[in-house]
SEKE-31821 format. One record per residue (C-alpha): residue in one letter; x negated, y negated, z. Coordinates in steps of 0.1 Angstrom, whole numbers, plus 5000, padded with zeros to 4 digits. Each point is the difference from the previous one (the first is absolute). Layout:
// residues N
<site><resn>A</resn><c1>X</c1><c2>Y</c2><c3>Z</c3></site>
...
END
This chain:
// residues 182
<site><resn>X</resn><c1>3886</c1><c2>2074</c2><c3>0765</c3></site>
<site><resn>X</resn><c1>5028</c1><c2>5019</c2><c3>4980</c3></site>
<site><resn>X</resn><c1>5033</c1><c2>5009</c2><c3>5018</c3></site>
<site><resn>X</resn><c1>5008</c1><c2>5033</c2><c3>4993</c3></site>
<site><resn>X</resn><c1>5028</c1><c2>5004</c2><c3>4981</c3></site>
<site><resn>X</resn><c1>5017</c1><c2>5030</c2><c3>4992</c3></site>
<site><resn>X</resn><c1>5033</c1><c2>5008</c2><c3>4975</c3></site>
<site><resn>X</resn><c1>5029</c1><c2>5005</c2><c3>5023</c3></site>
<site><resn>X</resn><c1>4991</c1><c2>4971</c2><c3>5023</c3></site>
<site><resn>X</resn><c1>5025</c1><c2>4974</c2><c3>5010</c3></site>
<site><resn>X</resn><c1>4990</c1><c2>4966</c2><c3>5004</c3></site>
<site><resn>X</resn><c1>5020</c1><c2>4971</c2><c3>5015</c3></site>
<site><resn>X</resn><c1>5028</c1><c2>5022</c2><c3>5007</c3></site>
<site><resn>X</resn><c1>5006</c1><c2>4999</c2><c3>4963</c3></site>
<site><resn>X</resn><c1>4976</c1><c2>5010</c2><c3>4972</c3></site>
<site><resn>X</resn><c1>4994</c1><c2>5034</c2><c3>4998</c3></site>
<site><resn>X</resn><c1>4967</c1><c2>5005</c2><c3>4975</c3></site>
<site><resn>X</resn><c1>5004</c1><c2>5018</c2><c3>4970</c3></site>
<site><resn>X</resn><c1>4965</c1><c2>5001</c2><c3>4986</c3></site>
<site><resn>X</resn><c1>4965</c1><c2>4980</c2><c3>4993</c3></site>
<site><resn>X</resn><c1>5004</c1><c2>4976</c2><c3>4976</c3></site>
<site><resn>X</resn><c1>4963</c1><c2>4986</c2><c3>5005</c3></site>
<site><resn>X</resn><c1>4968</c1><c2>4989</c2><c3>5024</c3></site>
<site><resn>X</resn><c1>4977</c1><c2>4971</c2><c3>5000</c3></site>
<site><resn>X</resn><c1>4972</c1><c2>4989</c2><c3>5023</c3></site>
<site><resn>X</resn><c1>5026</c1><c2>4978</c2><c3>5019</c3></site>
<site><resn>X</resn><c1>5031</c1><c2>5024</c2><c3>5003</c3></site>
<site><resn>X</resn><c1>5020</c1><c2>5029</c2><c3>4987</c3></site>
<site><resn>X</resn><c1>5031</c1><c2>4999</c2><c3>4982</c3></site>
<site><resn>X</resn><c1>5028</c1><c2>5022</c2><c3>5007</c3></site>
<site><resn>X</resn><c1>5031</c1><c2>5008</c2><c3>4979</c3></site>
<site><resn>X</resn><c1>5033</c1><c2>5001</c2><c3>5027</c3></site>
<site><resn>X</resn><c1>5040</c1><c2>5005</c2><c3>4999</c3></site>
<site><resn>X</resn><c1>5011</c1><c2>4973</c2><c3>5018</c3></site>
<site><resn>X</resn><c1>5029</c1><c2>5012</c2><c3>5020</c3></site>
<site><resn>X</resn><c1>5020</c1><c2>4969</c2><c3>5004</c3></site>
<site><resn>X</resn><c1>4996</c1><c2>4985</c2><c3>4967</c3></site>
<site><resn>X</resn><c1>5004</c1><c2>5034</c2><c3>4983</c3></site>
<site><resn>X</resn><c1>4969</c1><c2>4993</c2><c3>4974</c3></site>
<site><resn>X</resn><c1>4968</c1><c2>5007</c2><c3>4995</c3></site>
<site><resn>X</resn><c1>4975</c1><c2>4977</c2><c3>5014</c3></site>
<site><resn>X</resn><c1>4958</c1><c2>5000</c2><c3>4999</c3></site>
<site><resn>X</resn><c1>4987</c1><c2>4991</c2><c3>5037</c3></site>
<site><resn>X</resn><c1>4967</c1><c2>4988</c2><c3>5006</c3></site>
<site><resn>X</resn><c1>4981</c1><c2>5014</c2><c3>5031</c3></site>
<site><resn>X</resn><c1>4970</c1><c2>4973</c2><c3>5005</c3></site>
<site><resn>X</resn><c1>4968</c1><c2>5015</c2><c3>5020</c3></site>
<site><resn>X</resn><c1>4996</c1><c2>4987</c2><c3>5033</c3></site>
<site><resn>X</resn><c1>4968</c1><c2>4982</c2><c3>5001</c3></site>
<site><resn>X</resn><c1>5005</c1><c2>4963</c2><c3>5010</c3></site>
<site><resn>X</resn><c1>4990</c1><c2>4988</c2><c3>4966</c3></site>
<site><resn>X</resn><c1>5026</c1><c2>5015</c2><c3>4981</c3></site>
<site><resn>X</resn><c1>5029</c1><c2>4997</c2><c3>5026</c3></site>
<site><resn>X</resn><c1>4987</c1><c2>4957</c2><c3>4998</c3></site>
<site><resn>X</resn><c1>5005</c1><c2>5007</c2><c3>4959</c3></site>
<site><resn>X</resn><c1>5031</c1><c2>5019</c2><c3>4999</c3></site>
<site><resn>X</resn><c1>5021</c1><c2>4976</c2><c3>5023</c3></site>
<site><resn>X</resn><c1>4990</c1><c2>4974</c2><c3>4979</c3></site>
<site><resn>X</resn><c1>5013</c1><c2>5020</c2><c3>4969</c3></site>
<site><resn>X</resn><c1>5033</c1><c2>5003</c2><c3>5021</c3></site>
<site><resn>X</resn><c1>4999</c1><c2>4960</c2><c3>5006</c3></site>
<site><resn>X</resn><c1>4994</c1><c2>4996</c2><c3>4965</c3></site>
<site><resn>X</resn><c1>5029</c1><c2>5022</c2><c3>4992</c3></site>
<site><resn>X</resn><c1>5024</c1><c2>4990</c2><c3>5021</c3></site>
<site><resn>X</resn><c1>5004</c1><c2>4966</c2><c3>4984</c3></site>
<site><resn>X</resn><c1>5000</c1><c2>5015</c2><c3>4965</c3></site>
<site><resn>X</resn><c1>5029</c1><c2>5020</c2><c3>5009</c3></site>
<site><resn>X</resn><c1>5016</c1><c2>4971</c2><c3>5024</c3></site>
<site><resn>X</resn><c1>4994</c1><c2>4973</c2><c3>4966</c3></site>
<site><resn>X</resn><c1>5031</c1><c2>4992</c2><c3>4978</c3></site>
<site><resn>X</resn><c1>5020</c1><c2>5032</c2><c3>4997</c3></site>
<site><resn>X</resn><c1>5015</c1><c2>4983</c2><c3>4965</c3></site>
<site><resn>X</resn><c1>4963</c1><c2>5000</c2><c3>4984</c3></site>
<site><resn>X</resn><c1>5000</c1><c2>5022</c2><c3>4971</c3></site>
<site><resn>X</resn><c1>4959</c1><c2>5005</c2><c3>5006</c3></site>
<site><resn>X</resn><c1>5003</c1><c2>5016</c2><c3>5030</c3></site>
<site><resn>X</resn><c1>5004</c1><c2>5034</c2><c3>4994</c3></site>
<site><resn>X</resn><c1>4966</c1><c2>5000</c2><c3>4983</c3></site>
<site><resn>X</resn><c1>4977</c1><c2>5000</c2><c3>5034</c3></site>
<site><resn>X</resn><c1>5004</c1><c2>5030</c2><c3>5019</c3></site>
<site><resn>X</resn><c1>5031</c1><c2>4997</c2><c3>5028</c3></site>
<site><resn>X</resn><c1>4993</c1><c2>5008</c2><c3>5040</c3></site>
<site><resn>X</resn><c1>5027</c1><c2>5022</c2><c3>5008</c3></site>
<site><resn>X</resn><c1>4991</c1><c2>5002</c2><c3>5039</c3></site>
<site><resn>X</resn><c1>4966</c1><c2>5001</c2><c3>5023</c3></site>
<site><resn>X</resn><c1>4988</c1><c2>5015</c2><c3>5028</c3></site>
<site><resn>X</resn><c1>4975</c1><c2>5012</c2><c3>5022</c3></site>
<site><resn>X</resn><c1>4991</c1><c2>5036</c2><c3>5011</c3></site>
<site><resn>X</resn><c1>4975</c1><c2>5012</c2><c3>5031</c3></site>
<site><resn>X</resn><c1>4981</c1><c2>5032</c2><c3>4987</c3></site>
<site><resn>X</resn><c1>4968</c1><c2>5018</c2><c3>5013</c3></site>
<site><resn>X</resn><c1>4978</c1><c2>4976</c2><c3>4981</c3></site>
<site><resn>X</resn><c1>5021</c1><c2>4966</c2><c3>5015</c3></site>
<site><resn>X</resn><c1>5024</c1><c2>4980</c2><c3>4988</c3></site>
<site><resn>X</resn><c1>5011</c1><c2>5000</c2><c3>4962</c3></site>
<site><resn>X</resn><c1>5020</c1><c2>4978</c2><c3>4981</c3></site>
<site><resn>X</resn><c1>5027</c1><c2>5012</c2><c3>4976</c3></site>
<site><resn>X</resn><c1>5013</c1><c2>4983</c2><c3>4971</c3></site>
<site><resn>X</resn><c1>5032</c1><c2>5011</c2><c3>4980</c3></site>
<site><resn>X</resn><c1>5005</c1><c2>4989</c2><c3>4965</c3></site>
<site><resn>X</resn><c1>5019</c1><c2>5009</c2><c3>4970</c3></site>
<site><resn>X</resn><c1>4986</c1><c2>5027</c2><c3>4983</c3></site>
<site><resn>X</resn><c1>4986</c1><c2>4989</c2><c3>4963</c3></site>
<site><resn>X</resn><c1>4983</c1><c2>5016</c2><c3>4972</c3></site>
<site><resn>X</resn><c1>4964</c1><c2>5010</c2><c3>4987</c3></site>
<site><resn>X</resn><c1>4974</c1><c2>4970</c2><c3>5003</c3></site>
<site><resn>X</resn><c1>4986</c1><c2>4983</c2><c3>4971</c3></site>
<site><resn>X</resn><c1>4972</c1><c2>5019</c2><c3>4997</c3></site>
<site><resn>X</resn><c1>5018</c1><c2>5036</c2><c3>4999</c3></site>
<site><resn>X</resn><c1>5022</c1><c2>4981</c2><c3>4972</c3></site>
<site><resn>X</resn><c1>4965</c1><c2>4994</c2><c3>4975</c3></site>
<site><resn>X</resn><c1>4987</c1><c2>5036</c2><c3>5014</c3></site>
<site><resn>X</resn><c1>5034</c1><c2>5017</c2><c3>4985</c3></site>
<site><resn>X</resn><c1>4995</c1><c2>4983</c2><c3>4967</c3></site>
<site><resn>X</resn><c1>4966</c1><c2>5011</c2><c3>4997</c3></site>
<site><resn>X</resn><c1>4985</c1><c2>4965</c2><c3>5001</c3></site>
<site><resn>X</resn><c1>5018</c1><c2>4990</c2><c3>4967</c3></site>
<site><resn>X</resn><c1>5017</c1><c2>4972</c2><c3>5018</c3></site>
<site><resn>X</resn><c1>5037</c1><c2>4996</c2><c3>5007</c3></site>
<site><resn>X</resn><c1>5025</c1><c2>4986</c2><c3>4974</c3></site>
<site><resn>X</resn><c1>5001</c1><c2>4961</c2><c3>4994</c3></site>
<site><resn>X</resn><c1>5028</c1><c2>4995</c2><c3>5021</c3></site>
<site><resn>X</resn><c1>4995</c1><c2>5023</c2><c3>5030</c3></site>
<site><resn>X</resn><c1>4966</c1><c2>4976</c2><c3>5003</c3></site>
<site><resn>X</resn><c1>5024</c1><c2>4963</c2><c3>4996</c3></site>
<site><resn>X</resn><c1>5022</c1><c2>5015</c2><c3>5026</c3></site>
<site><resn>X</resn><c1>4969</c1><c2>5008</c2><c3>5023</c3></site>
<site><resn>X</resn><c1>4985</c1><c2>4966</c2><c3>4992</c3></site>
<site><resn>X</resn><c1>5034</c1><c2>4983</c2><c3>5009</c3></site>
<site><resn>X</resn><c1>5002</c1><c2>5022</c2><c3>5032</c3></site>
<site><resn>X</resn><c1>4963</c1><c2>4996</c2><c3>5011</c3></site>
<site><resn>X</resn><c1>5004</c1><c2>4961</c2><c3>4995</c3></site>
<site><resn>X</resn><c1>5032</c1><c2>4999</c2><c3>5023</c3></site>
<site><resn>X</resn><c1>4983</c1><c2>5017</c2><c3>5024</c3></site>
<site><resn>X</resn><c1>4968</c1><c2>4991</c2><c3>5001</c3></site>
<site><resn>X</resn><c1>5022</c1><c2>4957</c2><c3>5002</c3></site>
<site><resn>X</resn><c1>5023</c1><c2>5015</c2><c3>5027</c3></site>
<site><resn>X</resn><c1>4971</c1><c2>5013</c2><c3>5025</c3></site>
<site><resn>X</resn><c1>4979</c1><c2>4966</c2><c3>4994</c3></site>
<site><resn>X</resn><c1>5029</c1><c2>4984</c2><c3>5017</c3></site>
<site><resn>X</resn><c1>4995</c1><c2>5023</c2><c3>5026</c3></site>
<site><resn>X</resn><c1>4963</c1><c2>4999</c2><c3>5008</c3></site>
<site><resn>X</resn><c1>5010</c1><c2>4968</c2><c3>5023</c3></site>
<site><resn>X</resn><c1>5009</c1><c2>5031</c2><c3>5023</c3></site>
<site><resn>X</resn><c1>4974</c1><c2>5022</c2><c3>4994</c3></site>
<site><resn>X</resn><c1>4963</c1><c2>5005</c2><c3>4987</c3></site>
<site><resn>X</resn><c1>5012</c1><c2>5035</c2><c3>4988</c3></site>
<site><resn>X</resn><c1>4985</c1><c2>5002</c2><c3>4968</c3></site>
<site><resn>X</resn><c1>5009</c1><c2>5025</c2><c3>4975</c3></site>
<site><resn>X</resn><c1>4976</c1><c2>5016</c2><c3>4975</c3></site>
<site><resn>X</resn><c1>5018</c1><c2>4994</c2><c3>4961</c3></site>
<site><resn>X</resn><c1>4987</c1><c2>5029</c2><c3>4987</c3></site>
<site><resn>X</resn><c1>5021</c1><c2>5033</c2><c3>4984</c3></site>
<site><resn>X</resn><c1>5006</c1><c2>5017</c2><c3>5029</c3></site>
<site><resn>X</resn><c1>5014</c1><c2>4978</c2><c3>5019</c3></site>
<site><resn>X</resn><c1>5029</c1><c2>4991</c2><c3>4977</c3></site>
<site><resn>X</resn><c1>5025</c1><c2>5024</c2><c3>5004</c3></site>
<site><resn>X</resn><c1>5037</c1><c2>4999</c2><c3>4979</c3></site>
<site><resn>X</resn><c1>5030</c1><c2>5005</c2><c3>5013</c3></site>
<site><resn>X</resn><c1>5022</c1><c2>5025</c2><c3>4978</c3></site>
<site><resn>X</resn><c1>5029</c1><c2>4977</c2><c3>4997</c3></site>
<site><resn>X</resn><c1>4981</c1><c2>4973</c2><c3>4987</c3></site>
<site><resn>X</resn><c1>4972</c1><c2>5017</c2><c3>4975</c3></site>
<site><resn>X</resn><c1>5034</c1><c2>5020</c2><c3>4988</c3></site>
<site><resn>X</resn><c1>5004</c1><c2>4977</c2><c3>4976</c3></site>
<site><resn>X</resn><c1>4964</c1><c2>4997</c2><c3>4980</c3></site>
<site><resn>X</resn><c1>5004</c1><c2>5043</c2><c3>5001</c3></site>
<site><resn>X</resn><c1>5030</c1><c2>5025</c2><c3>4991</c3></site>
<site><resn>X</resn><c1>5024</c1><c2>5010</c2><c3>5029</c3></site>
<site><resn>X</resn><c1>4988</c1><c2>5040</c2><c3>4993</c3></site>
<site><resn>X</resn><c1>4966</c1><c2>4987</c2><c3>5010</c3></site>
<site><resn>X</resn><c1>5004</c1><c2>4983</c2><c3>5029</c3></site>
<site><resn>X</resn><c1>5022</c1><c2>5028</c2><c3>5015</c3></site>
<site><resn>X</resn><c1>4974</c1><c2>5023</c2><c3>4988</c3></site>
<site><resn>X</resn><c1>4973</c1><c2>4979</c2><c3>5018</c3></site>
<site><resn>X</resn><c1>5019</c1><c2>4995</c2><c3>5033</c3></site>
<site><resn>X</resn><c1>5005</c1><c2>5037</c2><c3>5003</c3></site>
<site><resn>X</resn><c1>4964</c1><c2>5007</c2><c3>4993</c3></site>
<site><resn>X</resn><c1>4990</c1><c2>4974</c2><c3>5025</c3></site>
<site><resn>X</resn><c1>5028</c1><c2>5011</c2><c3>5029</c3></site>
<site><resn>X</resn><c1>4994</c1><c2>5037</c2><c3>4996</c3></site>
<site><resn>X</resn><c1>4963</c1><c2>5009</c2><c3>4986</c3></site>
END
């Protein structure tokens, strides 16, 4: 099952959660103040049947060599980076956590805000260009793992740095405080 998290809980002995930033069949997603790195972080607190603990150490395999590849590759900012893992014993077992940089709305919120017009011309190259990379980057990968990962709008998130420069600064600060504190 779920662990129960609260706001006010320290995990780790560092990441003191803020807020809910989301829930899924295979975990919830928690927004946190990392204490030693002084940021913001989203960590990822996997239910504890078998099944998904097998799934989510694979993600961290996967992972793991996408943030231990080439540290001078331009591309590799644009798949989400592993901050730090870990695992938790709670009433309903043993939970893996994942920590990650925190990013932006999903695809799918993106065509929701514009009222399913569509996004400018270039917002959609950039997430072409993006989706490509990645979608290359974890075929290398898949030596490692059978983790497949659905392409589909909501699993394509943006990081604010990078989609700041389809959309206006104003916006993406407007967005980023929506999506820390809403």
């Amino acid at each position: 099952g779920y662990h129960p998290v609260k706001i006010g809980d320290l995990f780790n002995g560092r990441y003191h959660v803020i807020r809910k930033l989301g829930w899924g069949h295979f975990s919830t997603v928690w927004l946190c103040w990392d204490m030693q790195g002084k940021r913001f972080v989203a960590m990822k607190v996997v239910k504890s049947a078998q099944h998904y603990t097998e799934t989510a150490l694979d993600e961290i395999k996967l992972l793991k060599c996408v943030r231990e590849s080439d540290p001078s590759d331009p591309n590799k900012d644009m798949v989400v980076q592993l901050i730090d893992d870990f695992k938790i014993s709670g009433m309903n077992g043993i939970h893996v956590c994942m920590v990650f940089e925190v990013l932006g709305h999903h695809l799918l919120k993106w065509i929701i805000k514009s009222n399913y017009q569509g996004l400018p011309v270039r917002c959609v190259k950039s997430i072409i260009r993006q989706v490509r990379f990645q979608k290359a980057t974890l075929h290398l990968f898949r030596t490692i793992s059978p983790l497949v990962a659905s392409l589909v709008a909501f699993n394509i998130y943006f990081s604010f740095l990078v989609f700041n420069e389809e959309i206006n600064e104003s916006t993406t600060v407007e967005l980023l405080s929506n999506q820390l504190f809403t």
